[in-house]
N, CA, C and O atoms as a GROMACS GRO file, in nm:
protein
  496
    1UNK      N    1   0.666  -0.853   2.083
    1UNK     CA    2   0.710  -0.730   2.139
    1UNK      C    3   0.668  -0.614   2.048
    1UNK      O    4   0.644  -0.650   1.932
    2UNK      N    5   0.655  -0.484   2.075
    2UNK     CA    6   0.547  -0.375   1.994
    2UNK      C    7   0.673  -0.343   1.995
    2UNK      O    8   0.766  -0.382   2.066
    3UNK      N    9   0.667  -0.252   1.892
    3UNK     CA   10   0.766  -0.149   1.787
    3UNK      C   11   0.831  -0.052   1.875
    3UNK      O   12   0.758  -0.050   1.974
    4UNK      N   13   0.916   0.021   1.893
    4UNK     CA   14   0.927   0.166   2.019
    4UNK      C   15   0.839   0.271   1.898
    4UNK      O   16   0.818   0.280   1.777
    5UNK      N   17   0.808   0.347   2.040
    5UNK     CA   18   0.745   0.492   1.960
    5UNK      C   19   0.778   0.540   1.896
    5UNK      O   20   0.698   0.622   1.850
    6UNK      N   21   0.963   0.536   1.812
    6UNK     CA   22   1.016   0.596   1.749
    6UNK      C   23   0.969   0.522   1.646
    6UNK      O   24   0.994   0.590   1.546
    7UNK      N   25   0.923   0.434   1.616
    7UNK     CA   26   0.937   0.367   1.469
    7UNK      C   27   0.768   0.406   1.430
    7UNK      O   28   0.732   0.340   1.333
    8UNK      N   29   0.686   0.475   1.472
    8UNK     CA   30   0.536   0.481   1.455
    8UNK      C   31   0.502   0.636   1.471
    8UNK      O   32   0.402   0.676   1.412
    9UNK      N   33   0.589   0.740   1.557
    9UNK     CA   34   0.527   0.874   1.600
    9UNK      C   35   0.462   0.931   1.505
    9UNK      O   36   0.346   0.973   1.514
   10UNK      N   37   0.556   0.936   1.376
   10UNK     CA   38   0.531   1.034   1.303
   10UNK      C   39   0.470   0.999   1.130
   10UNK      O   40   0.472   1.066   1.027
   11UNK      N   41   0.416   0.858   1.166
   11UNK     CA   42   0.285   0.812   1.078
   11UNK      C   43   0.204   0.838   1.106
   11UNK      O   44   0.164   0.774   1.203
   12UNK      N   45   0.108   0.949   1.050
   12UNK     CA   46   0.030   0.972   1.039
   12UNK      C   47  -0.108   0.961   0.937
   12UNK      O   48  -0.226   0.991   0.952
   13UNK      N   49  -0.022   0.897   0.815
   13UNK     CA   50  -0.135   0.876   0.700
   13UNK      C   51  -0.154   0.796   0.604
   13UNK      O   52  -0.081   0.697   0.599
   14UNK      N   53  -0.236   0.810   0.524
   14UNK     CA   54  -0.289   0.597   0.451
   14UNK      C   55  -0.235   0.671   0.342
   14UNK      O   56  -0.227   0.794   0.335
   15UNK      N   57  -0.186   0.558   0.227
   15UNK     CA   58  -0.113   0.603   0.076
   15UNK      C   59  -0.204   0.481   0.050
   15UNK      O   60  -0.241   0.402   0.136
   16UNK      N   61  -0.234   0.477  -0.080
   16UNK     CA   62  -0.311   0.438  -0.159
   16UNK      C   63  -0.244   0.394  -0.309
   16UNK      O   64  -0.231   0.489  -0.386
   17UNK      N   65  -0.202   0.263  -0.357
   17UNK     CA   66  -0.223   0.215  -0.500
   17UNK      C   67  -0.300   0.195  -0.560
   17UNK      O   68  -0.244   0.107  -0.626
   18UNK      N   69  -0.407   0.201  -0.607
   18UNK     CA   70  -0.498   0.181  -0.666
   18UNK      C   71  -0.568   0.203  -0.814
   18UNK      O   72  -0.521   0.285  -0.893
   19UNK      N   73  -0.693   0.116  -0.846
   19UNK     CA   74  -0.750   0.190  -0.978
   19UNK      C   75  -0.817   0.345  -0.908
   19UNK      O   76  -0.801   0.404  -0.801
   20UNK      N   77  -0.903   0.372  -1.043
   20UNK     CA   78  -0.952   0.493  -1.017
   20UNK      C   79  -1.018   0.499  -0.927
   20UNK      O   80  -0.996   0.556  -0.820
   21UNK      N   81  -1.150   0.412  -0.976
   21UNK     CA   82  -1.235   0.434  -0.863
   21UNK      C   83  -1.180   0.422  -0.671
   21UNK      O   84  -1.223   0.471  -0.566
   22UNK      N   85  -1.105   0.360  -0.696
   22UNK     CA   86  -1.079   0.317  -0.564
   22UNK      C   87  -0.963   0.440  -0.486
   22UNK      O   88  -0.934   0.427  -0.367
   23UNK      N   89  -0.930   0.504  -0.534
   23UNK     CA   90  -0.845   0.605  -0.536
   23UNK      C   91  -0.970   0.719  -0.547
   23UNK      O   92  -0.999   0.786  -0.448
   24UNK      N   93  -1.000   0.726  -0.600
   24UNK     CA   94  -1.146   0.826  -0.600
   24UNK      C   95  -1.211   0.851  -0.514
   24UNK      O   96  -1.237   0.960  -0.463
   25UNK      N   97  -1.264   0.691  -0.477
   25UNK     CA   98  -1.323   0.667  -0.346
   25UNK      C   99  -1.268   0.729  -0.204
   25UNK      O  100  -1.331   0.793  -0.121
   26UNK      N  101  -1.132   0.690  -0.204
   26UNK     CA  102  -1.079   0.737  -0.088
   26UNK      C  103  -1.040   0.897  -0.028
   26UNK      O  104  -1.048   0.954   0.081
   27UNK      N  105  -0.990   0.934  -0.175
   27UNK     CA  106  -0.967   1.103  -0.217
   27UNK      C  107  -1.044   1.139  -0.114
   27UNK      O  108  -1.014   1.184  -0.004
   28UNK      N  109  -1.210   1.098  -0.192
   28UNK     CA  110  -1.279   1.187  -0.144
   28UNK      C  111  -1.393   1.145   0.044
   28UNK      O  112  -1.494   1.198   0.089
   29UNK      N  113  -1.321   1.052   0.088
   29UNK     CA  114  -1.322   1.020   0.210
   29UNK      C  115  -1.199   1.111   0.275
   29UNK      O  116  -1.191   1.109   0.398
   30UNK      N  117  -1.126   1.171   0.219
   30UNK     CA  118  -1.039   1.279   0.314
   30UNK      C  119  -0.886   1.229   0.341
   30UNK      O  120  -0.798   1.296   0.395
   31UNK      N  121  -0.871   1.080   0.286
   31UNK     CA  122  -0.669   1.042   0.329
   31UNK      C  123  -0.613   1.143   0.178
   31UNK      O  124  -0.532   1.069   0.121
   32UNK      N  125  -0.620   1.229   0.125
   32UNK     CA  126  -0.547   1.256   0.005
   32UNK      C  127  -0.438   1.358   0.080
   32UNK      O  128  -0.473   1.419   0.181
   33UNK      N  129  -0.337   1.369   0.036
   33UNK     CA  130  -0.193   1.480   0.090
   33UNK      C  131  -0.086   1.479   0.020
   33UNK      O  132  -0.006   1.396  -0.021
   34UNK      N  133  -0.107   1.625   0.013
   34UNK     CA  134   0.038   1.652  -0.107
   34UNK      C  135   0.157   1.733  -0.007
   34UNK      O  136   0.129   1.838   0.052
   35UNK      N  137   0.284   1.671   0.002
   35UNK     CA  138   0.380   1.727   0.089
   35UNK      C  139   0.425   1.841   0.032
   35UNK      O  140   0.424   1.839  -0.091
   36UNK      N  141   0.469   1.948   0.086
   36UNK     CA  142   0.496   2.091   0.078
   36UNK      C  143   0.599   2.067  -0.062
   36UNK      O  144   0.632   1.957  -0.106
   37UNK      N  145   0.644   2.215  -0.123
   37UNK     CA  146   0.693   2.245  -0.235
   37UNK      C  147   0.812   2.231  -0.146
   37UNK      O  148   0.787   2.244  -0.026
   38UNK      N  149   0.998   2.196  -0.193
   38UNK     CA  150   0.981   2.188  -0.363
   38UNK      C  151   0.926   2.036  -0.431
   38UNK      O  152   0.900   2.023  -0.550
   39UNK      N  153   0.919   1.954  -0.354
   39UNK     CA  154   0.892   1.832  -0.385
   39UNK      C  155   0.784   1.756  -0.438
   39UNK      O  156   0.789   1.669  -0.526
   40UNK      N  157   0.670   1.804  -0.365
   40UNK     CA  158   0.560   1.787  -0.328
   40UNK      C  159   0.485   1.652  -0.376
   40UNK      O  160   0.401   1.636  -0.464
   41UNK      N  161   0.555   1.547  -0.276
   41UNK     CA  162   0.510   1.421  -0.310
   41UNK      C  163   0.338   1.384  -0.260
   41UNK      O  164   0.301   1.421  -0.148
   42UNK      N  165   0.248   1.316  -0.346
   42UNK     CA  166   0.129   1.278  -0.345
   42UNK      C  167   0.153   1.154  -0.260
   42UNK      O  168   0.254   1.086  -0.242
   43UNK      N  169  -0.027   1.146  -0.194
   43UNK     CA  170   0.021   1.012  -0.106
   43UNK      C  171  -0.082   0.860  -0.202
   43UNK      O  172  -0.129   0.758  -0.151
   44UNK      N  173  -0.084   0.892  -0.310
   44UNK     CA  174  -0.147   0.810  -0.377
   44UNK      C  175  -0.100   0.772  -0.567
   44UNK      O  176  -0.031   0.843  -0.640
   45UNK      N  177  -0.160   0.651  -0.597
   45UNK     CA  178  -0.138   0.657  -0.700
   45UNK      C  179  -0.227   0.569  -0.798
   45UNK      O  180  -0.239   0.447  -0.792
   46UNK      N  181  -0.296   0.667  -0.901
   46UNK     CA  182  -0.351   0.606  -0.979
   46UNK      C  183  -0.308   0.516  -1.106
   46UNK      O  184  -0.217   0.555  -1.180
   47UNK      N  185  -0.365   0.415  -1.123
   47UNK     CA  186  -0.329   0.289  -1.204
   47UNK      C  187  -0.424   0.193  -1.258
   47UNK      O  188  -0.514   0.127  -1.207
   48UNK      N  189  -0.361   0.208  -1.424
   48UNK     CA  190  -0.463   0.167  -1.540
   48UNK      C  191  -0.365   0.063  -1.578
   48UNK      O  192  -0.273   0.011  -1.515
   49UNK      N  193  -0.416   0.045  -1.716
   49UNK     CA  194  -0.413  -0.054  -1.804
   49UNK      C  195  -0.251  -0.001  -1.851
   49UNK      O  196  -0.158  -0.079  -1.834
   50UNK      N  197  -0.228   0.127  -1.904
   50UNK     CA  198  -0.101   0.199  -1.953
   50UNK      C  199   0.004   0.209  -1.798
   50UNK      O  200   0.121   0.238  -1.823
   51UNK      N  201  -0.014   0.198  -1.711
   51UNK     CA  202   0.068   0.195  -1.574
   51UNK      C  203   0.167   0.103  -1.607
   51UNK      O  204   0.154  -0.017  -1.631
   52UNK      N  205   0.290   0.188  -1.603
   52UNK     CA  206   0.406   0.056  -1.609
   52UNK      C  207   0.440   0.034  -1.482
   52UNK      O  208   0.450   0.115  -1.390
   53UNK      N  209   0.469  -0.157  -1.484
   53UNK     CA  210   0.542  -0.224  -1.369
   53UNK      C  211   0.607  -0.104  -1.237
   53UNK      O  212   0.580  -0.081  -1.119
   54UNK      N  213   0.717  -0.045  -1.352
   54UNK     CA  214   0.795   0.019  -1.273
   54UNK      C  215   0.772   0.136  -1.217
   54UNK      O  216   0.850   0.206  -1.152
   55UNK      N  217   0.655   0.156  -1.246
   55UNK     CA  218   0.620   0.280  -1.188
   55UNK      C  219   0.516   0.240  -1.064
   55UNK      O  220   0.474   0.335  -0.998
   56UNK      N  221   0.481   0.128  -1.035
   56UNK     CA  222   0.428   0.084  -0.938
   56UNK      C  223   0.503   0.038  -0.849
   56UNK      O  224   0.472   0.018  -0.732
   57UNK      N  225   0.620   0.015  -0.908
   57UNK     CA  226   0.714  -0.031  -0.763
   57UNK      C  227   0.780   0.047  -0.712
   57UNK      O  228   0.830   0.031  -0.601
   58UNK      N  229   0.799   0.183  -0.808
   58UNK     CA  230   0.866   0.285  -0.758
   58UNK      C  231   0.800   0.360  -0.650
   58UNK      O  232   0.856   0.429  -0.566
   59UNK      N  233   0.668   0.339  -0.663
   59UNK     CA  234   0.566   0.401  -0.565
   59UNK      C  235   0.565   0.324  -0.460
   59UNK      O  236   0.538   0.380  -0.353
   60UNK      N  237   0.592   0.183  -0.458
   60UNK     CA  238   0.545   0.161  -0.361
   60UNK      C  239   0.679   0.139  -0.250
   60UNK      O  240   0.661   0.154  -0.130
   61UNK      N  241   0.812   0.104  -0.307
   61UNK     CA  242   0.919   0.187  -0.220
   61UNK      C  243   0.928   0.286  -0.141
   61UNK      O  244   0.957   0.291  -0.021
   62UNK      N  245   0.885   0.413  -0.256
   62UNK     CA  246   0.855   0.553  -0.167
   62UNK      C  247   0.776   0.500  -0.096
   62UNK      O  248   0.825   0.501   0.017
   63UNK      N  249   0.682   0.453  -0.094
   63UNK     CA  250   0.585   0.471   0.070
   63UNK      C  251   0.638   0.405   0.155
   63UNK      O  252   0.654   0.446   0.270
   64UNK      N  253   0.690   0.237   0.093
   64UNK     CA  254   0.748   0.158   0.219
   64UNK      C  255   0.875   0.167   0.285
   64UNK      O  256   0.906   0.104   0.387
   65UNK      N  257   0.944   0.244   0.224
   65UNK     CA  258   1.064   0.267   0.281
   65UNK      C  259   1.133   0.444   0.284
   65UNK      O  260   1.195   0.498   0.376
   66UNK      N  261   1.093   0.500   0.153
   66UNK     CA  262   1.119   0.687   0.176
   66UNK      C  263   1.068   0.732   0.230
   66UNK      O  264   1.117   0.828   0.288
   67UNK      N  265   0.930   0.696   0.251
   67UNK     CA  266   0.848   0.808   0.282
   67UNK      C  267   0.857   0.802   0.442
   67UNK      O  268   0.969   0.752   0.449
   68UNK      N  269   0.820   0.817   0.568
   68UNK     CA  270   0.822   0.816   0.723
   68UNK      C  271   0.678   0.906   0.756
   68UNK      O  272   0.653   0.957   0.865
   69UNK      N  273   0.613   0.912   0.666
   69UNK     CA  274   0.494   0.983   0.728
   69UNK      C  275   0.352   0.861   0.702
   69UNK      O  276   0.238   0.865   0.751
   70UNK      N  277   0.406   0.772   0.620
   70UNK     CA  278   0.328   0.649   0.618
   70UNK      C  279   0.278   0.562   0.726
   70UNK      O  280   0.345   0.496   0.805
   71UNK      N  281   0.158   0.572   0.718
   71UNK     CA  282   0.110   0.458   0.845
   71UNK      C  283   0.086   0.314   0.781
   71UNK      O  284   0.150   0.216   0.820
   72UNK      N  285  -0.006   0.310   0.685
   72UNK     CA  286  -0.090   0.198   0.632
   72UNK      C  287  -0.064   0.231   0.458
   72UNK      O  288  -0.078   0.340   0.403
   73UNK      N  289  -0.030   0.119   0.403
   73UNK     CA  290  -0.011   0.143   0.268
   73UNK      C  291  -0.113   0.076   0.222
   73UNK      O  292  -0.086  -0.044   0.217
   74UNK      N  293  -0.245   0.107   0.175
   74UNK     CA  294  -0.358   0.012   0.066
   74UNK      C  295  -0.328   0.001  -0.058
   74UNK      O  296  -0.274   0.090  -0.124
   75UNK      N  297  -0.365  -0.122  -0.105
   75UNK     CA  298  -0.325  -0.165  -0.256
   75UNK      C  299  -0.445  -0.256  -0.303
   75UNK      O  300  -0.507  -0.324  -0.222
   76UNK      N  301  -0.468  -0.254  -0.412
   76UNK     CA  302  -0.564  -0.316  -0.490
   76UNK      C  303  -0.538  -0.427  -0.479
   76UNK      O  304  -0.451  -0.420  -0.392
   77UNK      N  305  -0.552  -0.590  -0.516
   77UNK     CA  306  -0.513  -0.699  -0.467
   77UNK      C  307  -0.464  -0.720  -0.665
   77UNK      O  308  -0.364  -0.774  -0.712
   78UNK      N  309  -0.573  -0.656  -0.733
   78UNK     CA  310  -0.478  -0.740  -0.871
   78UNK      C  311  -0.343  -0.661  -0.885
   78UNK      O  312  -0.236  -0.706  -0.926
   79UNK      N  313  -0.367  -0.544  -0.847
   79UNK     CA  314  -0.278  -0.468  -0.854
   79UNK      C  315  -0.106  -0.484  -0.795
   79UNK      O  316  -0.003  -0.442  -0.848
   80UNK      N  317  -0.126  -0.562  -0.662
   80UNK     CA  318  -0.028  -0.609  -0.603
   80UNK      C  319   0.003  -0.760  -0.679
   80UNK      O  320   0.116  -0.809  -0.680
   81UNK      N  321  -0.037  -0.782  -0.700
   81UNK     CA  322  -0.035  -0.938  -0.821
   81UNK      C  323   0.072  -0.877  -0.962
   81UNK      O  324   0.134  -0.947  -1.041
   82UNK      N  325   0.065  -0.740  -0.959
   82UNK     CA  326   0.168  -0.719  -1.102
   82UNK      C  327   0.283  -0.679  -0.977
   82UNK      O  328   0.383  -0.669  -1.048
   83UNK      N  329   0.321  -0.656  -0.869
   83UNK     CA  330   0.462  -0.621  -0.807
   83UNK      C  331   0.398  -0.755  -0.706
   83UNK      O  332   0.317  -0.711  -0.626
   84UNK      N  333   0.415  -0.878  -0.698
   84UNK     CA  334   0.412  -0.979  -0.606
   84UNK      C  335   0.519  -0.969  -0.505
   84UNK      O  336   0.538  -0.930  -0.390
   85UNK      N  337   0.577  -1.019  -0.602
   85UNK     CA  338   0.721  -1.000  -0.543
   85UNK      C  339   0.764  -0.875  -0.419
   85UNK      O  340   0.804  -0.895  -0.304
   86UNK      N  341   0.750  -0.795  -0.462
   86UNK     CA  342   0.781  -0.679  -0.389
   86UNK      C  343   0.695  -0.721  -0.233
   86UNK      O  344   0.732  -0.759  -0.122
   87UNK      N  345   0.540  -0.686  -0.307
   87UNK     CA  346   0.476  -0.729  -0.143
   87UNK      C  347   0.486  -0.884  -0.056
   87UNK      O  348   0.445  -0.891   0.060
   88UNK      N  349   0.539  -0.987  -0.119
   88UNK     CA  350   0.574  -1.079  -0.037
   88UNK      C  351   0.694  -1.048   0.049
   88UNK      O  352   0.713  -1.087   0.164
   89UNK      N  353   0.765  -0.982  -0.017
   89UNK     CA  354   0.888  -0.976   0.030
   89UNK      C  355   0.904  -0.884   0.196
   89UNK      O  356   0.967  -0.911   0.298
   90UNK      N  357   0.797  -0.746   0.152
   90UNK     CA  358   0.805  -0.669   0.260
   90UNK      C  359   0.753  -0.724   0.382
   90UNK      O  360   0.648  -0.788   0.390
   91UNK      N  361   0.838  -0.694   0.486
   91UNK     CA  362   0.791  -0.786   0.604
   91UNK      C  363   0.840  -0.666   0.756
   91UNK      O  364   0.875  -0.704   0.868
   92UNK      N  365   0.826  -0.529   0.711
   92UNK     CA  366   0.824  -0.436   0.818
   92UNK      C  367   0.708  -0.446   0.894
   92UNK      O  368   0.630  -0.540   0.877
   93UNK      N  369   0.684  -0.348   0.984
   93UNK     CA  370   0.557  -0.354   1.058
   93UNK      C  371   0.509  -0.201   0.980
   93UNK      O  372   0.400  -0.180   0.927
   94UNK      N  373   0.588  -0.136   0.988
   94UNK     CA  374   0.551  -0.006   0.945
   94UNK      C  375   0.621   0.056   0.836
   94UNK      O  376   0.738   0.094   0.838
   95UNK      N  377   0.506   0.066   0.702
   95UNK     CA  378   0.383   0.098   0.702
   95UNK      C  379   0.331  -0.061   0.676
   95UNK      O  380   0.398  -0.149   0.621
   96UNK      N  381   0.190  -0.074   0.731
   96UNK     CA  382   0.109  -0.208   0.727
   96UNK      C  383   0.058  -0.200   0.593
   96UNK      O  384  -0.034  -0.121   0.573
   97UNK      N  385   0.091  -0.253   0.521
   97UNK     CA  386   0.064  -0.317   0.388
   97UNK      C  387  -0.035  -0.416   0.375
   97UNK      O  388  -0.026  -0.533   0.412
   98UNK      N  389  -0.146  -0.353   0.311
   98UNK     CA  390  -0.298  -0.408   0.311
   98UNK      C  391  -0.373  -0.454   0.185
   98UNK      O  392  -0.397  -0.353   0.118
   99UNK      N  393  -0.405  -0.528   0.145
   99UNK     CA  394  -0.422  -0.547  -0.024
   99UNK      C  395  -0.604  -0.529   0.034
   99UNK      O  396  -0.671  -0.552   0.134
  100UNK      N  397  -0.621  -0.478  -0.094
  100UNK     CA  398  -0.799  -0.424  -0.109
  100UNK      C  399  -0.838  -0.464  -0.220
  100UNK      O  400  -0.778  -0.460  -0.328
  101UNK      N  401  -0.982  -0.521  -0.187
  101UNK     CA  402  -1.064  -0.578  -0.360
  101UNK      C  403  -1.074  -0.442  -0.407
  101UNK      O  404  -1.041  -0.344  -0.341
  102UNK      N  405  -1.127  -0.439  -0.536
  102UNK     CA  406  -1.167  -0.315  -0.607
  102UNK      C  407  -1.333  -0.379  -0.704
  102UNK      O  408  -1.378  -0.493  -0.709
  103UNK      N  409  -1.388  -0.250  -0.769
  103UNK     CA  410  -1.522  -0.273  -0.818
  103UNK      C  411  -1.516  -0.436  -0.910
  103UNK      O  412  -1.604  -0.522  -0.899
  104UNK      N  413  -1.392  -0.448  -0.996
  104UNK     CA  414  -1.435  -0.512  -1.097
  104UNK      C  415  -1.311  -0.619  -1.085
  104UNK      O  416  -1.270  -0.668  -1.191
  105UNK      N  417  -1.227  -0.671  -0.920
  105UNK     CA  418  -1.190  -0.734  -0.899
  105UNK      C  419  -1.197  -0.798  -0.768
  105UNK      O  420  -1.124  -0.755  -0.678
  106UNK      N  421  -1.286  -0.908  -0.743
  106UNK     CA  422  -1.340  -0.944  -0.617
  106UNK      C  423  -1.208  -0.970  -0.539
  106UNK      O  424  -1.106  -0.997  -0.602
  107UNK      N  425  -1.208  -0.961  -0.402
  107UNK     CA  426  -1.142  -1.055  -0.299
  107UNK      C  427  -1.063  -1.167  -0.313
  107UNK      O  428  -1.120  -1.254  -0.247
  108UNK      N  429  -0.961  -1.214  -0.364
  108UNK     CA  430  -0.957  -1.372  -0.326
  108UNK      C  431  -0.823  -1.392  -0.200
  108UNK      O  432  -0.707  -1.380  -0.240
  109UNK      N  433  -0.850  -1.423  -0.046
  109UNK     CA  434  -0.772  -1.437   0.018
  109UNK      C  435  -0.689  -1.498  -0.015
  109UNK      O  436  -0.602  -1.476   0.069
  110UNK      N  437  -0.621  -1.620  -0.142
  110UNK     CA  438  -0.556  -1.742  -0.148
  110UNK      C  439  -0.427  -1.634  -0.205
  110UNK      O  440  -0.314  -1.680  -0.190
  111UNK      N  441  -0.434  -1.536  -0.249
  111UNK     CA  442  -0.322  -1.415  -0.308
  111UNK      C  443  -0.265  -1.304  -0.180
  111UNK      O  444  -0.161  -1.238  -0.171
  112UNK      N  445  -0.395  -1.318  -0.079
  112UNK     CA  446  -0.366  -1.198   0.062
  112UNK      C  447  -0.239  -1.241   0.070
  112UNK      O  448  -0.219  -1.362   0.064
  113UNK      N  449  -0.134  -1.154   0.084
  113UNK     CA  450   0.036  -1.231   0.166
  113UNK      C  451   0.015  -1.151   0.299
  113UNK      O  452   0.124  -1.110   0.340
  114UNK      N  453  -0.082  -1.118   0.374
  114UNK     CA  454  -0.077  -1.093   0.507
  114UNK      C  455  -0.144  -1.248   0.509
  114UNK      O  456  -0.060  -1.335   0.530
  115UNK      N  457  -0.258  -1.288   0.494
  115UNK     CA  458  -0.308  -1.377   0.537
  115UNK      C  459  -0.241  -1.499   0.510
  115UNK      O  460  -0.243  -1.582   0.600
  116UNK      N  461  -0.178  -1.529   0.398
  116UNK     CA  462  -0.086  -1.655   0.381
  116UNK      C  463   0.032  -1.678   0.518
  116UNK      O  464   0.073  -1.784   0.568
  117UNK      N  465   0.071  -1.513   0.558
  117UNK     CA  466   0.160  -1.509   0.647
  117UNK      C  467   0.086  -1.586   0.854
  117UNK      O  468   0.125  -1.654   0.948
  118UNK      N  469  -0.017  -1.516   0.815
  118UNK     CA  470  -0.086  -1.551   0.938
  118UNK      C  471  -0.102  -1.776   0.945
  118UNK      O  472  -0.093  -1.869   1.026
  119UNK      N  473  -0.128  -1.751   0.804
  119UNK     CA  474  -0.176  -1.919   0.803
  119UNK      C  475  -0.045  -2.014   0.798
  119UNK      O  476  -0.053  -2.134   0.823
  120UNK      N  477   0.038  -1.971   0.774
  120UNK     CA  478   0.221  -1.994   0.803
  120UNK      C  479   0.217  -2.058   0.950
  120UNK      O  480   0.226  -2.169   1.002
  121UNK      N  481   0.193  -1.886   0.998
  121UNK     CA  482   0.224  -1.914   1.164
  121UNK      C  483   0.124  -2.016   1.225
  121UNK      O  484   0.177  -2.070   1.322
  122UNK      N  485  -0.014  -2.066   1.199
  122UNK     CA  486  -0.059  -2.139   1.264
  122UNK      C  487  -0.042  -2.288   1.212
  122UNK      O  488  -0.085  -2.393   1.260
  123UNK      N  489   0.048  -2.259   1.076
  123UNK     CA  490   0.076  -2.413   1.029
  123UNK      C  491  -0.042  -2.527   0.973
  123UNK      O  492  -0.053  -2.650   0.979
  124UNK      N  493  -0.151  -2.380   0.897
  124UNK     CA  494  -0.222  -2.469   0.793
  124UNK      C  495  -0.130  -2.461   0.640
  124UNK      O  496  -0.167  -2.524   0.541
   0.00000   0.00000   0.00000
């Protein structure tokens, strides 16, 4: 059964965890948005080597649950590997929570928790 319109109207935009480049990358493909003063929350967040835990999960709360202007949340895949937990756990529809390779960390589906979830349901 699909979501009602109320739970989707007013997503309108991608938030981003990521390293630089990959956050860079996207910036400058056009998803970047800073919400009006006094607040003015960013819809992204850059993350190094000095990035603490908790400041990645704090981000990624705000998007998955404060924020309501979230459509699609992207995340680096090693990156979601330091908050596991968190992204196994989330199991809303909205925002769709998407893990992304980055330059100098390939792909490995066996970590995707969308795809573990899909391979659940068909009972491999």
């Amino acid at each position: 059964m699909a979501a009602p319109p109320a739970a989707y109207k007013d997503r309108y935009l991608l938030a981003v965890i990521g390293d630089e480049d990959s956050v860079t990358g996207l910036l400058l493909a056009g998803i970047g948005h800073v919400t009006q003063p006094p607040d003015s929350q960013k819809n992204f967040l850059v993350v190094d080597a000095k990035t603490e835990t908790a400041t990645i999960e704090h981000a990624f709360d705000s998007y998955t649950h404060d924020r309501k202007d979230i459509a699609i949340l992207l995340i680096n895949q090693h990156i979601a590997e330091r908050i596991r937990h968190r992204v196994d756990t989330y199991t809303d529809a909205f925002p769709a929570v998407l893990e992304i390779p980055s330059k100098e960390h390939p792909y490995d589906p066996e970590k995707d928790s969308v795809l573990r979830r899909v391979r659940r349901l068909f009972g491999e």
